[in-house]
N, C-alpha and C positions, 0 to 999 in steps of 0.2 A: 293202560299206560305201563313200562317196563318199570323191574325198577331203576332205579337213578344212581348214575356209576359210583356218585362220593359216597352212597353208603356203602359197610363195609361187609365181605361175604361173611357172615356167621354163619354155625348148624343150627336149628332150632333146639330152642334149648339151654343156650350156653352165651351167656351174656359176656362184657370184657373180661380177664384175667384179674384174677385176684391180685388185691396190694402186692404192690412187688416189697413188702416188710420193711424194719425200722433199720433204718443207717446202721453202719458199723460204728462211729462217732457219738450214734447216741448210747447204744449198748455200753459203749466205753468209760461215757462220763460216767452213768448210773453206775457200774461196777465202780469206780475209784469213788463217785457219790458212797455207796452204798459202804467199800471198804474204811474211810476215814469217818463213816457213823457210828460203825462197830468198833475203831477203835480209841474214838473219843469216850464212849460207852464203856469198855471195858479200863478206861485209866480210870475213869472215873468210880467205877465201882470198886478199884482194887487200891484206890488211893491216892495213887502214884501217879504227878503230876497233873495235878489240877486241884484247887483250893487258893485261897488267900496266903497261905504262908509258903506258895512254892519259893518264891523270889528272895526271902527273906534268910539269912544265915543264923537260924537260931539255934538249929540240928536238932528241933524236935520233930 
């Protein structure tokens, strides 16, 4: 029996095409994710805004 037309012609060998890769959307979020973790990180290590007495007019 031939083969049957809905399958699709391959070479042997070489099975479907690799993931066509991650969205552009996602790349995007993770980069702005990624950039406001490093700079909550960095106020927070340098002092500068972030703690309990931000809000507070004591000027210490």
């Amino acid at each position: 029996m031939p083969d049957s037309p809905s399958e699709p012609a391959t070479r042997p060998g070489q099975g479907p095409g690799p993931w066509p890769g991650t969205p552009r959307w996602v790349k995007v979020s993770g980069g702005v994710a990624i950039a406001l973790i490093v700079l909550v990180v960095v106020l927070h290590l340098t002092g500068s805004g972030f703690g309990p007495g931000v809000h507070s007019g004591g000027g210490h």
